[in-house]
C-alpha positions as CSV (number, residue, x, y, z in Angstrom):
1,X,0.0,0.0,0.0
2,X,1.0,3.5,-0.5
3,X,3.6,5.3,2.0
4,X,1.7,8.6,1.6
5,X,3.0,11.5,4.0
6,X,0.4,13.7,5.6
7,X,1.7,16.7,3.2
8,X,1.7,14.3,0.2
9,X,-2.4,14.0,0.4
10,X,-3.6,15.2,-2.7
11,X,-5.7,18.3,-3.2
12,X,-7.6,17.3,-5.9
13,X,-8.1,14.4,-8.0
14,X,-10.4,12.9,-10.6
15,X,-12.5,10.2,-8.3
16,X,-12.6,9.8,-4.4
17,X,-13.3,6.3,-3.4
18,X,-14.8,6.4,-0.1
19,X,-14.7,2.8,0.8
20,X,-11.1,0.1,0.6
21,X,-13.2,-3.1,0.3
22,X,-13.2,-5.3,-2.3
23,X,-15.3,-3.2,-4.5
24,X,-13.5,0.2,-4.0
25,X,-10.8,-1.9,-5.1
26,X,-12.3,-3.2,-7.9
27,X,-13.1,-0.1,-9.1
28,X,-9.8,1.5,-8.6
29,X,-8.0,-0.5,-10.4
30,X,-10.0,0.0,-13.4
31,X,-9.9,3.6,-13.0
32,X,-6.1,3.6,-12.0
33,X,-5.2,1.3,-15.2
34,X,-6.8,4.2,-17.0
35,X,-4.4,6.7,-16.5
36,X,-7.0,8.9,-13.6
37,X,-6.0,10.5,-10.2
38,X,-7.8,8.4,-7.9
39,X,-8.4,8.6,-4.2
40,X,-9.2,6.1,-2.0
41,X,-10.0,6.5,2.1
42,X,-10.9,4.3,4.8
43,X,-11.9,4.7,8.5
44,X,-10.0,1.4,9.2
45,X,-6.5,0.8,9.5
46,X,-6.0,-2.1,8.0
47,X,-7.9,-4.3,6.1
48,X,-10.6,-7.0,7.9
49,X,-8.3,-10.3,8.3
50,X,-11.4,-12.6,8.1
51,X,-12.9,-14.3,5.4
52,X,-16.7,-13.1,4.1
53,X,-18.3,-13.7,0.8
54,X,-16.6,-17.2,-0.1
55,X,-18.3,-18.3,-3.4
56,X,-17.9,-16.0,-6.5
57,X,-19.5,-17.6,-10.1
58,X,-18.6,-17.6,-14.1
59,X,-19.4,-13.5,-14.5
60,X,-17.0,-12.4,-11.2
61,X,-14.3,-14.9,-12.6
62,X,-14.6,-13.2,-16.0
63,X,-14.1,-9.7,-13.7
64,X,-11.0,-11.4,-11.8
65,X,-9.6,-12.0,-15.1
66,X,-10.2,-8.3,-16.2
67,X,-7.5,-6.9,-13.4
68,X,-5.2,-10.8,-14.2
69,X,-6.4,-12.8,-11.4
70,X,-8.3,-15.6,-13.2
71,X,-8.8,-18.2,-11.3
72,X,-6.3,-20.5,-13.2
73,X,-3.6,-18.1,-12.0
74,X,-4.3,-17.4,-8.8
75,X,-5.5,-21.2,-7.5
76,X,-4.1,-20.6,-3.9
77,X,-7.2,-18.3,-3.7
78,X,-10.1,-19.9,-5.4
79,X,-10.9,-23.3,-6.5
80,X,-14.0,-24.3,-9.2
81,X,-16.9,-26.4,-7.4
82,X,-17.7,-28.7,-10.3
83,X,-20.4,-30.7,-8.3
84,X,-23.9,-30.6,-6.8
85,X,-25.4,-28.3,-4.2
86,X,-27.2,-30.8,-2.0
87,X,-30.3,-29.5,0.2
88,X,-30.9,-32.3,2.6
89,X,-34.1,-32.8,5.2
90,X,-33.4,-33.3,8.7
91,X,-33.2,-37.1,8.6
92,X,-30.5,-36.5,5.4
93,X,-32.6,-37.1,3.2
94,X,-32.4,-35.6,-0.2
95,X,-34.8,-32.8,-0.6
96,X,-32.8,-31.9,-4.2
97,X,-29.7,-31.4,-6.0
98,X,-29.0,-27.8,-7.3
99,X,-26.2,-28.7,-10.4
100,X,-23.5,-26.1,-9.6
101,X,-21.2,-28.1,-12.1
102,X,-20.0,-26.9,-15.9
103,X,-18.7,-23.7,-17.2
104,X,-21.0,-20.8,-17.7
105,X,-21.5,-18.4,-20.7
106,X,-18.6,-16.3,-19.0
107,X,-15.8,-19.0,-20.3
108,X,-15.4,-20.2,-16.5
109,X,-16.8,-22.6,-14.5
110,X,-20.1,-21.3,-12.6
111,X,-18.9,-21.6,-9.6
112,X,-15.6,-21.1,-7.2
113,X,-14.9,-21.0,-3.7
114,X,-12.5,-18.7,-2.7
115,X,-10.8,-17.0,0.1
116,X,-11.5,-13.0,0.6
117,X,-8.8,-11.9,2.3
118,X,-5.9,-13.8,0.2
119,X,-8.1,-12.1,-2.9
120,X,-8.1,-8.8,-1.5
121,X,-4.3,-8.8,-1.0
122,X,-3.9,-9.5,-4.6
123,X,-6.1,-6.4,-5.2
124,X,-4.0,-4.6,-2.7
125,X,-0.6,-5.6,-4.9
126,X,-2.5,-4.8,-7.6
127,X,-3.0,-0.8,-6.7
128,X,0.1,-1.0,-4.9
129,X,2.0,-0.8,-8.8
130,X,-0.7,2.4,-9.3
131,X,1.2,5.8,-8.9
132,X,-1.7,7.5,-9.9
133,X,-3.4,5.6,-6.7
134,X,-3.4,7.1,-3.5
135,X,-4.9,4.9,-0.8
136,X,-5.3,6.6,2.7
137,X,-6.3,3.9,5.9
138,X,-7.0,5.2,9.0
139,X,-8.9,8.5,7.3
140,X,-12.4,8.8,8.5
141,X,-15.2,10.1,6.0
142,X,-16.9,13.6,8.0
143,X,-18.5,15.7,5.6
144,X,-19.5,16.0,2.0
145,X,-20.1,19.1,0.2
146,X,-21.0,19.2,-4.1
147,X,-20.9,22.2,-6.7
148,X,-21.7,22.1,-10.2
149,X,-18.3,21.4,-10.7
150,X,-16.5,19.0,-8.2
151,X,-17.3,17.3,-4.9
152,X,-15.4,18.3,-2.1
153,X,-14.6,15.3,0.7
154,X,-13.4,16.4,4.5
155,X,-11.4,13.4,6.2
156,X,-10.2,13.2,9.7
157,X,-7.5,11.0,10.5
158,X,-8.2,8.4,13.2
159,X,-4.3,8.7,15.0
160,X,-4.2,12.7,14.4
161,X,-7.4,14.1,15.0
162,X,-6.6,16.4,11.6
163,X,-9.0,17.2,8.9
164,X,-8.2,17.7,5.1
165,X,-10.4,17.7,2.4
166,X,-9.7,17.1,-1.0
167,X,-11.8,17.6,-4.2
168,X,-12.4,15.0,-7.0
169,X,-14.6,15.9,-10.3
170,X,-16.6,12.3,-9.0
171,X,-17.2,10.3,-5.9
172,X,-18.4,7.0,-5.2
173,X,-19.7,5.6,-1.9
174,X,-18.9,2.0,-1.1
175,X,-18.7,2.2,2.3
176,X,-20.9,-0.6,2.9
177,X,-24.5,-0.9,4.2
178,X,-24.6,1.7,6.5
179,X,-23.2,4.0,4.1
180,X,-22.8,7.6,5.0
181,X,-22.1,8.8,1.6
182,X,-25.6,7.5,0.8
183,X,-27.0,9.4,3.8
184,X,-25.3,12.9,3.0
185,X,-26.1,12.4,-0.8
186,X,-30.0,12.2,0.0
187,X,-30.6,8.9,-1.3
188,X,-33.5,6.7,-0.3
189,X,-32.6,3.2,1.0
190,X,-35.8,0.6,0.9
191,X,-35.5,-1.9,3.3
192,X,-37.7,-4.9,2.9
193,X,-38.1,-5.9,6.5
194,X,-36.0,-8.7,6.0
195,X,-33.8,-9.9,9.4
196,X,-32.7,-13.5,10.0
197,X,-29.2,-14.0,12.3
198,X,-27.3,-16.7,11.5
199,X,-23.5,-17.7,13.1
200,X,-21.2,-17.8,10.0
201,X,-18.3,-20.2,11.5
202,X,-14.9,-20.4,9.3
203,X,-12.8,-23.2,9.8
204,X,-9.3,-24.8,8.5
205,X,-9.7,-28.6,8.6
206,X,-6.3,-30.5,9.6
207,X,-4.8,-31.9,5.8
208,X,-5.3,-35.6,7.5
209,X,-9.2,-35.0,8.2
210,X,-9.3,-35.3,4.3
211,X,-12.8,-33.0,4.1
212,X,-14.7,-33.7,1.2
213,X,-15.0,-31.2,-1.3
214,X,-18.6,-30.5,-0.8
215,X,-21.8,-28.0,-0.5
216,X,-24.7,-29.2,1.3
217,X,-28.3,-27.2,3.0
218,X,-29.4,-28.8,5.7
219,X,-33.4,-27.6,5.7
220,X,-33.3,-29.3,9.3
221,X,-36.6,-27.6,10.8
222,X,-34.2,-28.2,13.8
223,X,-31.5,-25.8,12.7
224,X,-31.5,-24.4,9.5
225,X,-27.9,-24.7,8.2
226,X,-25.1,-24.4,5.6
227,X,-22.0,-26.3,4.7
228,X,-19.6,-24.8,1.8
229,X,-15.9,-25.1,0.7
230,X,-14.4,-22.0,1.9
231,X,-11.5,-21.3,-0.4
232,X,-8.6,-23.9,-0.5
233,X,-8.0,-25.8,2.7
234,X,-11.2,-24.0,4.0
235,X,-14.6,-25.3,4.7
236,X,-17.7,-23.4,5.8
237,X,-20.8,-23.4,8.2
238,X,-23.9,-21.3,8.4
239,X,-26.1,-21.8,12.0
240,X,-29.4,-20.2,11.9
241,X,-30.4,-18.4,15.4
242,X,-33.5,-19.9,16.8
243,X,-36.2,-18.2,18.2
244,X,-35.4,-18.8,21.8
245,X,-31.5,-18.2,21.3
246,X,-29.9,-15.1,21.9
247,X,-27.4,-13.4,20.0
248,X,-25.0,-13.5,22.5
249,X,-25.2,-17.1,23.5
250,X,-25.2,-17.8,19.4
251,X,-22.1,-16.5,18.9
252,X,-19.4,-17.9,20.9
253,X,-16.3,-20.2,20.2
254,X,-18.2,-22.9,22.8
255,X,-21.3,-22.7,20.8
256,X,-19.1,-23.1,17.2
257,X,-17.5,-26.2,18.3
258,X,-20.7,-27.8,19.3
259,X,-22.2,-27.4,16.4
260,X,-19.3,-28.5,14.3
261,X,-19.2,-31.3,16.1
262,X,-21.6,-33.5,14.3
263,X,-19.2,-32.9,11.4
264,X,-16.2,-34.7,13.3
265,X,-14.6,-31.2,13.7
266,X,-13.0,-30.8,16.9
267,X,-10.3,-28.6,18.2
268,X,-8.1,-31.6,17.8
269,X,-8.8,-31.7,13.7
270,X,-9.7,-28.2,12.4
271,X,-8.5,-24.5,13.6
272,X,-11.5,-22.1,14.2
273,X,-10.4,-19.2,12.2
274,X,-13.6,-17.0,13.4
275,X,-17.3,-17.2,14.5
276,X,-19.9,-14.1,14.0
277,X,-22.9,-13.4,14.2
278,X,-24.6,-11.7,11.0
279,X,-28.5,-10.3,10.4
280,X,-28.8,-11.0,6.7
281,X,-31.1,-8.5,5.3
282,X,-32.4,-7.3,1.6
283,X,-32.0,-3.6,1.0
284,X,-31.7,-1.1,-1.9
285,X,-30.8,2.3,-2.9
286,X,-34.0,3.5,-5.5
287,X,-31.4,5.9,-6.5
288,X,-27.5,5.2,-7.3
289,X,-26.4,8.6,-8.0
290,X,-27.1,12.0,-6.8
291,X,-25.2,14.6,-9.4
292,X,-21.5,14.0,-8.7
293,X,-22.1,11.3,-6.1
294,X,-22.4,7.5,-6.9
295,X,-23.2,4.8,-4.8
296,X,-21.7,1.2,-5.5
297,X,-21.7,-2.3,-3.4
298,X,-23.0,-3.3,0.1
299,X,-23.8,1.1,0.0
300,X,-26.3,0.2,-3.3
301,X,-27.8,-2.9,-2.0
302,X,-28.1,-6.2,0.3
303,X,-28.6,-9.1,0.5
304,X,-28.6,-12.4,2.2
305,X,-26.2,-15.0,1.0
306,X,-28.4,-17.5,0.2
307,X,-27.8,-17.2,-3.5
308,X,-24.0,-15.9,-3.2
309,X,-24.4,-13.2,-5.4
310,X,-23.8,-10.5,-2.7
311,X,-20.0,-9.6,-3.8
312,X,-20.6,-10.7,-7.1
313,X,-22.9,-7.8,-7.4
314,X,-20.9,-5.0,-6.2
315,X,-18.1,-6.3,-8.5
316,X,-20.7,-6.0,-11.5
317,X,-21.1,-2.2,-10.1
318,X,-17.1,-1.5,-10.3
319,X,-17.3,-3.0,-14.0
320,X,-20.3,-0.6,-15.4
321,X,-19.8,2.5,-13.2
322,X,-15.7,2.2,-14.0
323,X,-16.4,2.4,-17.8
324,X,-18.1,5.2,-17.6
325,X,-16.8,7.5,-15.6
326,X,-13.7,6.9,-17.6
327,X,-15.5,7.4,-20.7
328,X,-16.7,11.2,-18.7
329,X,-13.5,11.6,-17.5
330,X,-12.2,11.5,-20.8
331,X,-14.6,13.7,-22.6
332,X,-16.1,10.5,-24.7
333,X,-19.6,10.7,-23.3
334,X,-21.6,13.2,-21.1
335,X,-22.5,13.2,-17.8
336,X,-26.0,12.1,-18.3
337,X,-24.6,8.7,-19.4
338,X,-23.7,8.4,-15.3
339,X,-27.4,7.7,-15.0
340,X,-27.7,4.6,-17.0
341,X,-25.3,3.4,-14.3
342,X,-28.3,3.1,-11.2
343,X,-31.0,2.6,-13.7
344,X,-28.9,-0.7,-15.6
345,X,-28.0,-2.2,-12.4
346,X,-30.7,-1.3,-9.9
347,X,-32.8,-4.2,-11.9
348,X,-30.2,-6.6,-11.8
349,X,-29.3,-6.4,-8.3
350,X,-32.8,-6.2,-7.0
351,X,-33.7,-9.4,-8.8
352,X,-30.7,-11.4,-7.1
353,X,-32.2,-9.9,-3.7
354,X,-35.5,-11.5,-4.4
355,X,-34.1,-14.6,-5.6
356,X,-32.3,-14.8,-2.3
357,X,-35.0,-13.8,0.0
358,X,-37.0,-16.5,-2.2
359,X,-34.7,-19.4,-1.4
360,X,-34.3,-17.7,2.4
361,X,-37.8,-18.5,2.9
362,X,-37.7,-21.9,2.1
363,X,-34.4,-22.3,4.0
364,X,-35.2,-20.4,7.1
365,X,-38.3,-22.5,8.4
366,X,-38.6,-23.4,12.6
367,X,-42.1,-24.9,12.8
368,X,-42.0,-28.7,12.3
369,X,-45.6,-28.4,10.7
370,X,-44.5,-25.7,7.7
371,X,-41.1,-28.0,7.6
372,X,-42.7,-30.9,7.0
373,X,-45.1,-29.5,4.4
374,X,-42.1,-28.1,2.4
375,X,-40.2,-31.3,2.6
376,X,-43.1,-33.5,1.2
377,X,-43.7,-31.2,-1.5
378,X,-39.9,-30.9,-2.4
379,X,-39.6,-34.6,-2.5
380,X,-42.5,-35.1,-4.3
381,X,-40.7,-33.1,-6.7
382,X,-37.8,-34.5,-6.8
383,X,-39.3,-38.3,-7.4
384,X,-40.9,-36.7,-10.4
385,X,-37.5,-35.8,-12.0
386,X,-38.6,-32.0,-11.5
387,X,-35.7,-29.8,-11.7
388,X,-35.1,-27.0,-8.9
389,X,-36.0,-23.7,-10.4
390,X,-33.0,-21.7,-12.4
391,X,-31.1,-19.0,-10.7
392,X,-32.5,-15.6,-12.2
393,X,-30.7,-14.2,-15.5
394,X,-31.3,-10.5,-14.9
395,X,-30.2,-8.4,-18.2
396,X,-29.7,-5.2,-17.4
397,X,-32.1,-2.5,-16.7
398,X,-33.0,0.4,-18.8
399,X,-30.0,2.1,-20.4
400,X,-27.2,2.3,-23.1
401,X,-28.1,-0.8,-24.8
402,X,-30.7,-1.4,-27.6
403,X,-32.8,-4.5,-29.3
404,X,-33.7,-8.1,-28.3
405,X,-30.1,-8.9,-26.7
406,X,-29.3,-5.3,-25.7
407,X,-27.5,-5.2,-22.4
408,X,-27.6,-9.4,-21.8
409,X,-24.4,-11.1,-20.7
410,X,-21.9,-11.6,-23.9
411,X,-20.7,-14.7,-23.9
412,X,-16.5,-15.2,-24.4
413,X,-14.9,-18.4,-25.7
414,X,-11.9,-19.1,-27.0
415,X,-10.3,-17.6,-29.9
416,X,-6.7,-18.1,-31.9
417,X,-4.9,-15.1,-33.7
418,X,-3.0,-16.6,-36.4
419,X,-0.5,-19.4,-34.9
420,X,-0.7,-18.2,-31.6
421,X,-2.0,-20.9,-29.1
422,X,-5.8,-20.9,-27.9
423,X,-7.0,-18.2,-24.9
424,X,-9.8,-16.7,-23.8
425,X,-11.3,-13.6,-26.0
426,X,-10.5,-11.0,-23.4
427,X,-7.0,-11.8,-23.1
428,X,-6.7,-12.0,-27.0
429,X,-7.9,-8.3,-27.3
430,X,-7.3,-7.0,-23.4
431,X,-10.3,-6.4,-22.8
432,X,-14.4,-7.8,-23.8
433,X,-15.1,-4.3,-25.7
434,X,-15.5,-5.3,-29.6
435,X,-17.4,-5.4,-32.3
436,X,-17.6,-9.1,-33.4
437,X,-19.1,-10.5,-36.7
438,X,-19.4,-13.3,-38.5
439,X,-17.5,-12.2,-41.7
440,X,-14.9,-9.1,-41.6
441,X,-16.1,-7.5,-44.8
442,X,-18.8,-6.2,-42.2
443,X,-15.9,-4.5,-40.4
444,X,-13.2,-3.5,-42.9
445,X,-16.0,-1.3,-44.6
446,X,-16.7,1.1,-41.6
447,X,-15.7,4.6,-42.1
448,X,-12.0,5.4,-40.9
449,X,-13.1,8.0,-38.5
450,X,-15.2,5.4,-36.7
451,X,-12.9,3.2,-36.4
452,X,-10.7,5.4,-34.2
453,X,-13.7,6.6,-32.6
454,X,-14.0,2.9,-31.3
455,X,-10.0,2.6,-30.6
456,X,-10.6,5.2,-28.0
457,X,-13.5,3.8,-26.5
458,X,-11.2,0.2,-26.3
459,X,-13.7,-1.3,-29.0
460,X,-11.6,-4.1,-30.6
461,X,-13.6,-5.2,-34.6
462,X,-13.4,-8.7,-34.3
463,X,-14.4,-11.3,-37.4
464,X,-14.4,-14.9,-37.3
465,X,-14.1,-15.4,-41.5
466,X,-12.5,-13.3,-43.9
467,X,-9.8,-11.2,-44.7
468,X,-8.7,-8.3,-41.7
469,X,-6.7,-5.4,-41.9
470,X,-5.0,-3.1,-39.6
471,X,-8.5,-2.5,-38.1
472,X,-10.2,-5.4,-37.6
473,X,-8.7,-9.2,-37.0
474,X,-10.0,-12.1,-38.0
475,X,-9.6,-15.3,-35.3
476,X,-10.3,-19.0,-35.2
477,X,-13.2,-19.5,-33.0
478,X,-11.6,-22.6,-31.4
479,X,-14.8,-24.1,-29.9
480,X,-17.5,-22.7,-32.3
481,X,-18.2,-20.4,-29.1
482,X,-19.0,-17.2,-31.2
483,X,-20.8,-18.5,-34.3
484,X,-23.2,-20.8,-32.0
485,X,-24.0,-17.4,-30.0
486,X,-24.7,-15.2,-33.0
487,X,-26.9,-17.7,-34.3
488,X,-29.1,-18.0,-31.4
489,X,-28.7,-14.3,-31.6
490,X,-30.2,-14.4,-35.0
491,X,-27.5,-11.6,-35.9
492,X,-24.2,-11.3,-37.9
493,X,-23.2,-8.7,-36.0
494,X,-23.2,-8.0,-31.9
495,X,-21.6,-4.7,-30.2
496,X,-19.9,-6.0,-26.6
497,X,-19.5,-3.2,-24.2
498,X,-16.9,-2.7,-21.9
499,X,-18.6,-4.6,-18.9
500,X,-19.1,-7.6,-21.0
501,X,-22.6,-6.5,-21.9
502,X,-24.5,-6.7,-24.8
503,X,-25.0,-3.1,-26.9
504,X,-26.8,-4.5,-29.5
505,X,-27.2,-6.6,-32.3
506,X,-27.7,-7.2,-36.5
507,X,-27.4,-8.0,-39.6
508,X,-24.3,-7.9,-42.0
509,X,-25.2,-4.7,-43.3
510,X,-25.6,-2.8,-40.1
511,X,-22.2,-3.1,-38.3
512,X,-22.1,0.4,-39.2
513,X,-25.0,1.9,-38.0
514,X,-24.8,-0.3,-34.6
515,X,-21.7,0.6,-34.2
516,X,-21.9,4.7,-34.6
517,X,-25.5,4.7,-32.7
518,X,-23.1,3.2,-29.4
519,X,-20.3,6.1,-29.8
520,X,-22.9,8.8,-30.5
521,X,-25.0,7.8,-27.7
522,X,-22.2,8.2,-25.6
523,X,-20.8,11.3,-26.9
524,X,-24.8,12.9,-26.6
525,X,-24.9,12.4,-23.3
526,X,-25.5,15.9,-22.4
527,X,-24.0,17.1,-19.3
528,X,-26.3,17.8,-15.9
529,X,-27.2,21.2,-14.9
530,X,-25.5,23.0,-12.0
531,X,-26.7,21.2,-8.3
């Protein structure tokens, strides 16, 4: 992290980052690799030791690999679950089998378990490289002023009891659920009146125990509970409070080890790394930006665990909002385009909330009567050969993106440039952003001008037949990954923005005008008026 003297800290800059967790660090090293001034403060010292969100799926694997940490090169941290997610009644009995195995549209497996902390200190090496970085711990967040022109940030450091402030052109709140940003920007936060505490036990079996690699629900009316890998050489447990259990008498290292228990973990074969107590809860902001102030992460929304999306979403925030306010910054679109930001992921993350509070309320069940109802009708279910409902596949809300397939999830496979061996697309052309069609004489006949439009904007012209040119490469698509997906597009052509969403689709004739309606769009963006 960066050595920064008092008299170093920098008057001005492009973005503040109120918030050092793993989504302030998402986003500033997307902003940093950028070329922008970026600030970054935090209230706490150092960062929190203990792990949190252990599961990530394809999508947050496809954003590891944006900053280099795909999972293949960083396997100390996070492992692929290629397996079943087993809910179980109380007897063990199976209730049904959620198929977590496979790899997802993303070019990674759908799911990982991984270990926060270890991840976050790859983030932390990451920024560490970042001159244009400035990270500042022990700095708490006291006031927030905005003009037409700036925002204006006053800190006050924990050890010193002095107060700077420092202007950026943008900040962005993601200080986590009880976000003050948020508060002092005026945003509304809807709660849904959703509270359940649970004890969230993290343990490090001993190598001999020889843990299986598994992820089970136990729907035990009982205790409601959860067993997951947690990262390499890490497993996992969830405890639901019951009703006649306090908090207090919940969360204890007494209380951890008799639950584990059943599990043949004792002191003697596993080290407790932590126990806590959590409320999981399902909250939104209606609003993600008020004029120079953005909110991303835990500060945007919440929401339980049950579907382990909770990280994943905040990292889908750094990906959209960083784009963007680099395209601002940069004098490539307006202002205004800052408002798709909220409006495309405020849909997406809200349906992940309901999804979870949806599988919460079948999880979270303490009458034997209502248990017992839900377990006949699940394994009536399941001796039908009836399939668990699919996870929700939210596109994106309202926003830059137009047609059928505007502002779905773009799928990446594997592509070879000339004799060069197979990768993934987004290491081929460093980065998702492209314009990819089936034949390049759809590319090659843009106009020059957009074609460096699109080189500014990072928007690679990609054809999978043909004959390229200095603009516009034509690849081997290894595994028929591209041509399948623009056939069940229906399209010749499909626009891939910079957070590996859809833009938009069509035919062979239209790369074109599909391609100048996205640079125009952004450039129209017309800025906001004075606040």
């Amino acid at each position: 992290m960066h050595a920064v003297e008092e008299d170093a800290f920098p008057p001005a800059v492009d973005v503040t980052i109120v918030g050092f967790g793993p989504v302030g660090k998402l986003l500033a090293i997307h902003l940093g690799r950028r070329g922008h001034q970026v600030l970054v403060v935090d209230r706490n010292t150092a960062g929190y030791p203990l792990p949190r969100a252990v599961t990530h799926c394809s999508d947050f694997a496809r954003i590891l690999q944006s900053v280099g940490l795909s999972p293949d090169t960083v396997p100390a941290i996070t492992q692929p679950y290629d397996d079943m997610y087993v809910w179980r009644d109380g007897e063990g009995r199976t209730l049904v089998e959620v198929d977590w195995s496979g790899r997802g549209e993303s070019g990674w497996y759908n799911t990982y378990f991984f270990h926060q902390p270890s991840l976050e200190d790859a983030f932390d090496t990451l920024i560490a490289r970042m001159p244009n970085v400035t990270v500042r711990r022990g700095w708490e967040a006291v006031a927030l002023d905005q003009d037409a022109d700036a925002v204006t940030l006053t800190v006050r450091g924990d050890a010193s009891g002095t107060e700077r402030s420092v202007r950026s052109a943008w900040l962005v709140g993601a200080d986590g659920a009880n976000s003050r940003v948020r508060r002092w920007a005026g945003l509304d936060w809807h709660d849904e009146g959703y509270f359940y505490d649970w004890l969230v036990v993290d343990v490090k079996p001993r190598p001999e125990l020889r843990f299986p690699h598994i992820a089970a629900q136990s729907c035990d009316a009982r205790r409601p509970s959860t067993m997951v890998p947690g990262g390499p050489g890490r497993r996992r447990w969830e405890f639901m409070r019951l009703p006649e259990e306090s908090r207090e008498s919940l969360n204890s290292a007494e209380t951890a080890w008799k639950l584990l228990a059943p599990y043949g973990l004792t002191p003697a074969t596993a080290e407790l790394e932590r126990h806590s107590v959590y409320t999981f809860q399902a909250c939104w902001a209606t609003e993600w930006r008020a004029g120079r102030v953005l909110l991303a992460g835990d500060a945007a929304h919440l929401m339980p665990p049950f579907a382990g999306q909770g990280l994943g979403a905040g990292a889908r925030d750094a990906m959209n909002l960083g784009w963007k306010l680099d395209a601002v910054l940069r004098g490539l679109a307006g202002e205004r385009i800052l408002d798709t930001y909220g409006s495309e992921r405020l849909r997406h993350a809200r349906a992940f909330v309901e999804f979870s509070m949806e599988l919460g309320r079948i999880i979270c069940l303490t009458d034997p009567e209502a248990a017992a109802a839900r377990d006949a009708r699940m394994t009536a279910d399941w001796n039908l050969g009836m399939k668990p409902p699919a996870p929700p596949r939210p596109g994106l809300g309202p926003g830059l993106h137009e047609g059928p397939a505007g502002g779905s999830l773009a799928r990446q496979g594997r592509v070879r440039r000339g004799s060069g061996a197979p990768v993934l697309f987004d290491d081929a052309f460093d980065g998702p952003a492209a314009v990819v069609a089936r034949h390049a004489a759809s590319l090659t006949a843009l106009p020059q001008d957009l074609h460096r439009r699109l080189d500014r904007l990072g928007v690679s012209r990609v054809a999978l037949h043909g004959v390229g040119n200095a603009d516009v490469s034509v690849v081997e698509d290894v595994d028929g990954t591209y041509a399948s997906w623009l056939d069940d597009l229906a399209a010749d052509v499909v626009l891939i923005r910079p957070d590996f969403h859809v833009y938009g689709t069509g035919a062979a004739g239209r790369a074109a005008e599909l391609a100048a309606g996205f640079v125009d769009r952004l450039a129209a963006s017309q800025p906001l008026p004075a606040h």
